[in-house]
N, CA, C and O atoms as CSV, one atom per row, in Angstrom:
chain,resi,resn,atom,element,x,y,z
A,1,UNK,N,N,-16.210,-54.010,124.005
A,1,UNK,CA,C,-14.767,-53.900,123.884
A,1,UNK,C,C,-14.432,-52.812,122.865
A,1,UNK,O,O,-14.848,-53.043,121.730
A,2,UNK,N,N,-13.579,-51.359,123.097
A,2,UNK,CA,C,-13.304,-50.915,122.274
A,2,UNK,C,C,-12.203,-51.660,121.552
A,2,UNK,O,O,-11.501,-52.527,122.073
A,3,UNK,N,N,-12.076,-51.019,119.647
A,3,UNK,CA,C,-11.232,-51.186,119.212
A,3,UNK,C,C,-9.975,-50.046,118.875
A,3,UNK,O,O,-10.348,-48.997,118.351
A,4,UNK,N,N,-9.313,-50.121,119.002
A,4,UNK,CA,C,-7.746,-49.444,119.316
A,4,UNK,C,C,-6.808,-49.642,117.805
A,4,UNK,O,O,-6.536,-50.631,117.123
A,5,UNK,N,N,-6.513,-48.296,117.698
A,5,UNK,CA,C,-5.234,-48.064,116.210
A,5,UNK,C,C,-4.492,-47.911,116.941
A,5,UNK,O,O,-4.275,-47.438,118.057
A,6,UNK,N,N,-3.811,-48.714,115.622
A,6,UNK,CA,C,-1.946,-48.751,116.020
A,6,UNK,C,C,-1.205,-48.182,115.049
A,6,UNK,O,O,-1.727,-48.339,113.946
A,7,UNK,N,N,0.107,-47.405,115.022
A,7,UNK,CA,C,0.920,-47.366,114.074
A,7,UNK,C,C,2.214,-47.897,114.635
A,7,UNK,O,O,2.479,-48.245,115.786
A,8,UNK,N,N,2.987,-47.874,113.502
A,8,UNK,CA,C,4.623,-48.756,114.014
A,8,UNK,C,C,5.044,-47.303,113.038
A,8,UNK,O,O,4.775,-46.864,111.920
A,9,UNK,N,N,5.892,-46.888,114.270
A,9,UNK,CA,C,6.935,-45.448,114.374
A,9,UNK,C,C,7.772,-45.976,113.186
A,9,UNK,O,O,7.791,-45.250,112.192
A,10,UNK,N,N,8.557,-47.288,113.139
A,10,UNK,CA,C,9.565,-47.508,112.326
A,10,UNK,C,C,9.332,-47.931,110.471
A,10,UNK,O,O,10.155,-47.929,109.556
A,11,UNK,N,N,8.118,-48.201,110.484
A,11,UNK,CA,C,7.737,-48.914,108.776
A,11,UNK,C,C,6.459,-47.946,109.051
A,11,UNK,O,O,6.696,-46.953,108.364
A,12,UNK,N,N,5.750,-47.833,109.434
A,12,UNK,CA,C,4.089,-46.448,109.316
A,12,UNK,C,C,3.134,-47.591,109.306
A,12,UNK,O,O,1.961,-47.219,109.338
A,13,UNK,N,N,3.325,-48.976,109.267
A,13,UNK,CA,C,1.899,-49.903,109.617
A,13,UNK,C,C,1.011,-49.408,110.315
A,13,UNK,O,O,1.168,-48.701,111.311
A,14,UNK,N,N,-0.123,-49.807,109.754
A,14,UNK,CA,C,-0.671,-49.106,110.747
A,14,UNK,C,C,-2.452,-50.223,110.193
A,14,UNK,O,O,-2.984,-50.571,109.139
A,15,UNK,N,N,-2.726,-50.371,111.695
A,15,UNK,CA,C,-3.950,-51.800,111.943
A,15,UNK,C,C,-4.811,-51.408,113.317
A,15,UNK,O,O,-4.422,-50.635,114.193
A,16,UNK,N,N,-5.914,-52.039,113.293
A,16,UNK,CA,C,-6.751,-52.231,114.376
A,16,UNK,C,C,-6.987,-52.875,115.257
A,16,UNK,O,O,-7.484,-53.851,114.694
A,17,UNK,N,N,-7.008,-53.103,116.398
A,17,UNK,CA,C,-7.314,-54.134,116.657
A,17,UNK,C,C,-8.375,-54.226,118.113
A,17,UNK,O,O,-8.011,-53.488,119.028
A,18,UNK,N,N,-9.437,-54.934,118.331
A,18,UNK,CA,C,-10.105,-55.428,119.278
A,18,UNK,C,C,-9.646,-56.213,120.484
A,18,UNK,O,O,-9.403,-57.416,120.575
A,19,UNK,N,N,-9.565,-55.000,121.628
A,19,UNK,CA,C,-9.050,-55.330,122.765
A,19,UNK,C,C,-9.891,-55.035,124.206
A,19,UNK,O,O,-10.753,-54.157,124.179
A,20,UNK,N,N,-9.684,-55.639,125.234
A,20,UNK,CA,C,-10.301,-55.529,126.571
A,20,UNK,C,C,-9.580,-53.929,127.085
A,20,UNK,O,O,-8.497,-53.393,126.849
A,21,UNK,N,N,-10.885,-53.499,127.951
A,21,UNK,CA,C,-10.253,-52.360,128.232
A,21,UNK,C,C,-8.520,-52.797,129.133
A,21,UNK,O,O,-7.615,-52.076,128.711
A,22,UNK,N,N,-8.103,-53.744,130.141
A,22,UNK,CA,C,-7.632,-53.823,130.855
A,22,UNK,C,C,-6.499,-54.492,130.341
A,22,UNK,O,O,-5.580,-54.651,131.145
A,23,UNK,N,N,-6.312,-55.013,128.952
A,23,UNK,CA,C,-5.962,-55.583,128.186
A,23,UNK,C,C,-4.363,-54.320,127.654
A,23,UNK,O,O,-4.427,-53.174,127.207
A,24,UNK,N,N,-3.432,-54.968,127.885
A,24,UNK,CA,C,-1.818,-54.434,127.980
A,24,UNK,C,C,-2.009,-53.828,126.327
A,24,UNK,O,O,-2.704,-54.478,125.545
A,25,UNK,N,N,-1.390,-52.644,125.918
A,25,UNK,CA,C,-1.402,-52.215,124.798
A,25,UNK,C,C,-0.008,-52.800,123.594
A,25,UNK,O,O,1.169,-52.815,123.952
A,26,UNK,N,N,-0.418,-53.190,122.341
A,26,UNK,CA,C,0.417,-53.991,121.676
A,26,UNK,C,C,1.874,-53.108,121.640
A,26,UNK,O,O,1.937,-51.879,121.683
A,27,UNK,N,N,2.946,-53.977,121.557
A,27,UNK,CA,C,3.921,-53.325,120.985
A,27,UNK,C,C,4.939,-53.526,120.019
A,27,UNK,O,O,5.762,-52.742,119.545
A,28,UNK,N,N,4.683,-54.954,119.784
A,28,UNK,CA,C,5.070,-55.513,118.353
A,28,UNK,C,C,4.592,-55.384,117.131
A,28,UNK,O,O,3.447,-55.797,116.946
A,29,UNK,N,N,5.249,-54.857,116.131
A,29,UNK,CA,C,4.617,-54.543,115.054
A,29,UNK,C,C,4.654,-55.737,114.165
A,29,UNK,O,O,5.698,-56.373,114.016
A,30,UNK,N,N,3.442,-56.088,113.518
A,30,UNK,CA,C,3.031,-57.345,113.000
A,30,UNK,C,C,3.756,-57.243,111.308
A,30,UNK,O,O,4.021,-58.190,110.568
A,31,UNK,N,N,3.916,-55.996,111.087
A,31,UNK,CA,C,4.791,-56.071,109.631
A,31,UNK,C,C,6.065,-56.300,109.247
A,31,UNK,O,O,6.621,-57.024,108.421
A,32,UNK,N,N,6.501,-55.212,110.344
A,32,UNK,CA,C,8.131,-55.540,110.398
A,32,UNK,C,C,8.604,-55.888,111.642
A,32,UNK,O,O,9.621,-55.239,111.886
A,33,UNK,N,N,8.311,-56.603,112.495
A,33,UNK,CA,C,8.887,-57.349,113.512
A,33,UNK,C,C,9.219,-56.447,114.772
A,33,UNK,O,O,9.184,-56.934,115.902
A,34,UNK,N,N,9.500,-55.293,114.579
A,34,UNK,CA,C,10.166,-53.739,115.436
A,34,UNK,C,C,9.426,-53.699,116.762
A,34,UNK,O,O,8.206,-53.858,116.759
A,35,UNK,N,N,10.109,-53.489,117.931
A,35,UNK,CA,C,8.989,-53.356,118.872
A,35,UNK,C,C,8.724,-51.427,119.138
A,35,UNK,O,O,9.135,-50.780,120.101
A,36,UNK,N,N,8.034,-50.973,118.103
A,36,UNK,CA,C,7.582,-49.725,117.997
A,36,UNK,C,C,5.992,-49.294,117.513
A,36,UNK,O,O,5.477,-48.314,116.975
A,37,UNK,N,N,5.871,-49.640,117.648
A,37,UNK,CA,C,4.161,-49.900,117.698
A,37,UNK,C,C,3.588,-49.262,119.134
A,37,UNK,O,O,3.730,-49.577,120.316
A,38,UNK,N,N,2.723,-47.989,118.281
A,38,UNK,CA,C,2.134,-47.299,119.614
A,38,UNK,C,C,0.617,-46.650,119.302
A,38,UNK,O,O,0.398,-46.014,118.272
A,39,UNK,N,N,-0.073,-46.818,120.001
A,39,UNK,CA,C,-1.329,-46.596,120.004
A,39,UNK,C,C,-1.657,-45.264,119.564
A,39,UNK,O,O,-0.963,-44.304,119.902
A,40,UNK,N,N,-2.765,-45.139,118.764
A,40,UNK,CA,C,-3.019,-43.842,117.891
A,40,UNK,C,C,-4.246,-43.223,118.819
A,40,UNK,O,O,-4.986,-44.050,119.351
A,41,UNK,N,N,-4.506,-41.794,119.046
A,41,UNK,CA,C,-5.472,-40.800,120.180
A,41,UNK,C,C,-6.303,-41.045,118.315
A,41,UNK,O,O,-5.880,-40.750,117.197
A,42,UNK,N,N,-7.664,-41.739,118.817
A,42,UNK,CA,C,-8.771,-41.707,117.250
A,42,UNK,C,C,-9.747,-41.328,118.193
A,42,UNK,O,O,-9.735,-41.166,119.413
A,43,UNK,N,N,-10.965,-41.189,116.919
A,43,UNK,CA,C,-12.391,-41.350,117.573
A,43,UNK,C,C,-12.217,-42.695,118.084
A,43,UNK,O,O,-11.488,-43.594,117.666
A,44,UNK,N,N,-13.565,-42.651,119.729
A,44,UNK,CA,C,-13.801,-44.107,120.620
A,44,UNK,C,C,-14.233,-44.777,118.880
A,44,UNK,O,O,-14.617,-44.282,117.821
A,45,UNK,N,N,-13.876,-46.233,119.420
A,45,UNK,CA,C,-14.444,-46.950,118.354
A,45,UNK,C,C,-14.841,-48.276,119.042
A,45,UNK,O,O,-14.002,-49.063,119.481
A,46,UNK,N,N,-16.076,-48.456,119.103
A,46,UNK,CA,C,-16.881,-50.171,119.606
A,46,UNK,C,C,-17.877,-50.740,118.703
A,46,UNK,O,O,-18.371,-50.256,117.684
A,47,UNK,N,N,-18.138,-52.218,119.460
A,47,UNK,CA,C,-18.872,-52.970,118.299
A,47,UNK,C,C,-19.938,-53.524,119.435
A,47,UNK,O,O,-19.803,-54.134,120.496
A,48,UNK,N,N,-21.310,-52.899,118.524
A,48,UNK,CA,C,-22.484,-53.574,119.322
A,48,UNK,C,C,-22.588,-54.343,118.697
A,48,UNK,O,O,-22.393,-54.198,117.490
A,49,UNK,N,N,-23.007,-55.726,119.338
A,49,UNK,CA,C,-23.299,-56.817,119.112
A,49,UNK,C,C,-24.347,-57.341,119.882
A,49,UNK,O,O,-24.487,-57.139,121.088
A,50,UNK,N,N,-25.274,-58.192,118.985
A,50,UNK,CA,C,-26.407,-59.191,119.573
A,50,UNK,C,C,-28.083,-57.965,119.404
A,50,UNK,O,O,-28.053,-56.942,118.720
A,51,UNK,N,N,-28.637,-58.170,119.749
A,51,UNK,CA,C,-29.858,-57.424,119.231
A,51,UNK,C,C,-30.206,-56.996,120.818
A,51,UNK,O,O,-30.787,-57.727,121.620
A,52,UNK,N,N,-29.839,-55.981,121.015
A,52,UNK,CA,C,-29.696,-55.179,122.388
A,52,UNK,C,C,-30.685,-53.792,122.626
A,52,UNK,O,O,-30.945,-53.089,121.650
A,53,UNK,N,N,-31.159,-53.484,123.833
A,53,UNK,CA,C,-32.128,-51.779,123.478
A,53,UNK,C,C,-31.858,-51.039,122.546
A,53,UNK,O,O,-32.801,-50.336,122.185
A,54,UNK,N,N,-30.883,-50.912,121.982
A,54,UNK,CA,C,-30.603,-49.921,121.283
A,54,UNK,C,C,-31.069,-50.020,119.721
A,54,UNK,O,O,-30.969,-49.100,118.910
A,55,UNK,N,N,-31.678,-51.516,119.421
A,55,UNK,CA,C,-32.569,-51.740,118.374
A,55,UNK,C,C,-33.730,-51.902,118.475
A,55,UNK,O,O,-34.561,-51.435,117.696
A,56,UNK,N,N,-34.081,-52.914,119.912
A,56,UNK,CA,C,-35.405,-53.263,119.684
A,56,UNK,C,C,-36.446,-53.354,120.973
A,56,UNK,O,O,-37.523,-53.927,121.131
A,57,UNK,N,N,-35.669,-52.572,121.763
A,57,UNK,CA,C,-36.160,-52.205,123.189
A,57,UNK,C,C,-37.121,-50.418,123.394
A,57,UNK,O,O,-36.457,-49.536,123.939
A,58,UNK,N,N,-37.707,-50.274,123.212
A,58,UNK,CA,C,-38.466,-48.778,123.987
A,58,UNK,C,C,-38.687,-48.552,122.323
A,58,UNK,O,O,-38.711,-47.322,122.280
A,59,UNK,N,N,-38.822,-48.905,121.258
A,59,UNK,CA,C,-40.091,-48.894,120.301
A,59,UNK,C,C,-41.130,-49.577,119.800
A,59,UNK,O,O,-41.005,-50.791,119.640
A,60,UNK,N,N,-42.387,-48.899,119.450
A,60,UNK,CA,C,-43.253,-50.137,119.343
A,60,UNK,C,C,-43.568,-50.095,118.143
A,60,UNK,O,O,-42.934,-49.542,117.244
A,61,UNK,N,N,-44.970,-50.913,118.027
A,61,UNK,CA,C,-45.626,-51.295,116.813
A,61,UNK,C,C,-43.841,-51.980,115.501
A,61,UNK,O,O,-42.850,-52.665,115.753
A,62,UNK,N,N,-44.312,-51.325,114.318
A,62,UNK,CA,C,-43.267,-51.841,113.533
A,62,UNK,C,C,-42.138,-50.458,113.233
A,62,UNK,O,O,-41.821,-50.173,112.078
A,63,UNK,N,N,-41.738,-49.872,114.136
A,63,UNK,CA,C,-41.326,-49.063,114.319
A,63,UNK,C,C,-39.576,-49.343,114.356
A,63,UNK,O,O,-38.613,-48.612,114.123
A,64,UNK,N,N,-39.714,-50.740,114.759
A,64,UNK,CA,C,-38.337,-51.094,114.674
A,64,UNK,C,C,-37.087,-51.366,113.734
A,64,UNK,O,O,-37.082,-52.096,112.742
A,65,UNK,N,N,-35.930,-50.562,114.294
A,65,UNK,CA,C,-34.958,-50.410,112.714
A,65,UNK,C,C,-34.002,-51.315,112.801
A,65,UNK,O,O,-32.816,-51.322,113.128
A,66,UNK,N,N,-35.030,-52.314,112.320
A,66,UNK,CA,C,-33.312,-53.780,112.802
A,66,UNK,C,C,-32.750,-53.929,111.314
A,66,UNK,O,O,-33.263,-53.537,110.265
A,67,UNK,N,N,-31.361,-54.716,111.558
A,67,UNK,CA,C,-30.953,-54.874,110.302
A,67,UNK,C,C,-31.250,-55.366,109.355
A,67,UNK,O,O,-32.374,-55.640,109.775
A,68,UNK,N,N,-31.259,-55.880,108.072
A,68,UNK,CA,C,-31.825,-56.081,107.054
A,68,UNK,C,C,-33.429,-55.984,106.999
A,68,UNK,O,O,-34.193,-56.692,106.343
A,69,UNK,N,N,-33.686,-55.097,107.716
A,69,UNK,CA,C,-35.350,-54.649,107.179
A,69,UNK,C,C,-35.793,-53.988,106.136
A,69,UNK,O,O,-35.693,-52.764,106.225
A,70,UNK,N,N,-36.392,-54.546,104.881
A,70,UNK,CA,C,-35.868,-53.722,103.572
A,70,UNK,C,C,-37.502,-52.590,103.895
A,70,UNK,O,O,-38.119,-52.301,102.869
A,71,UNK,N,N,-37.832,-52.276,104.669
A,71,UNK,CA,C,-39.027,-51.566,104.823
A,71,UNK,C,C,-38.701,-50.004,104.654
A,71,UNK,O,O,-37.801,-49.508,105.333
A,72,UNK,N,N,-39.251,-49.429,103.976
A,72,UNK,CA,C,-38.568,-47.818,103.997
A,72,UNK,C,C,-37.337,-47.382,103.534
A,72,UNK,O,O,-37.071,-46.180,103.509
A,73,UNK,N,N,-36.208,-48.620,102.999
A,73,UNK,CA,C,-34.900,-48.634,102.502
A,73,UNK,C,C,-35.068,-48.002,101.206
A,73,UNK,O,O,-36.161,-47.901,100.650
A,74,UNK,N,N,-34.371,-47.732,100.905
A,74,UNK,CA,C,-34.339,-46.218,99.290
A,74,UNK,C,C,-35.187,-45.807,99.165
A,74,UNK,O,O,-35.393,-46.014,97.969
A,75,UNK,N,N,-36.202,-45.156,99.623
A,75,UNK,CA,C,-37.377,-44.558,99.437
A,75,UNK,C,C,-36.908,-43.072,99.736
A,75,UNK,O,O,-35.982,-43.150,100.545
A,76,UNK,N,N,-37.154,-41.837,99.433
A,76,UNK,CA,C,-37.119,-40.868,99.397
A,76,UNK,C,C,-38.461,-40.335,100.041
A,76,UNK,O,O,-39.489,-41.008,100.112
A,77,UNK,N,N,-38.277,-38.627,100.648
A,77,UNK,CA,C,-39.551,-38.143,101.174
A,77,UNK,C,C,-40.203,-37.575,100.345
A,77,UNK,O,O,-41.343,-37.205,100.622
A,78,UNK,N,N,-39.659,-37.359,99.127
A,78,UNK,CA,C,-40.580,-36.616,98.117
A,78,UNK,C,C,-40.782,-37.488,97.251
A,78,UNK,O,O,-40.847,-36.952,96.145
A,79,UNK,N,N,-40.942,-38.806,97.197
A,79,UNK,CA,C,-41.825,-39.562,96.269
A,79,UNK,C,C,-40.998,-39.514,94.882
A,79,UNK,O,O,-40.769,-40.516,94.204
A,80,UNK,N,N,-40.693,-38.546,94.645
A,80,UNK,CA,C,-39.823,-38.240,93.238
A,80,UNK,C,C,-38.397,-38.930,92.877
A,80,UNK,O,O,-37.702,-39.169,93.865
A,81,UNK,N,N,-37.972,-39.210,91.893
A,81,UNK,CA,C,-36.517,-40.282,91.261
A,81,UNK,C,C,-35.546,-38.829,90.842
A,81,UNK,O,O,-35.674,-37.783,90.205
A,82,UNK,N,N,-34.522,-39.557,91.664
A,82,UNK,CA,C,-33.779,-38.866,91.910
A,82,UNK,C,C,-32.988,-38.174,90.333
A,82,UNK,O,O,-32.948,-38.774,89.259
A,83,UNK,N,N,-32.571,-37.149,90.540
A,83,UNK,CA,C,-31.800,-36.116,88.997
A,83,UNK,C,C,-30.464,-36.534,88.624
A,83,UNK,O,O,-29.881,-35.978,87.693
């Protein structure tokens, strides 16, 4: 499901929200009541969810970069502490 910005033309609110593509676009503005609320042209914005190929499918051995893996986390390539 992408998520979709909004601003309200009349007060400048302005929120996110998680919607179905097919899903009617808001037009009530949740701050000041106004029905002026119109969808903002952003970068696509989505949410992967669940542990899907794109973490842990087509790499092997321990190669895998799932979340909280503290393996390789702050480590630098030059061995050296940072200036």
């Amino acid at each position: 499901m992408p998520i979709y910005e909004y601003e309200c033309k009349a007060c400048g609110h302005r929120l996110e929200k998680l919607q179905r593509l097919s899903a009617a676009p808001l037009t009530d503005c949740p701050a000041c009541d106004q029905a002026e609320l119109g969808r903002l042209v952003s970068a696509a914005g989505f949410r992967l969810a669940g542990g899907g190929w794109y973490e842990t499918d087509f790499k092997t051995g321990g190669k895998k970069n799932l979340a909280g893996d503290s393996q390789g986390a702050g480590t630098s390539s030059d061995g050296g502490a940072a200036a």
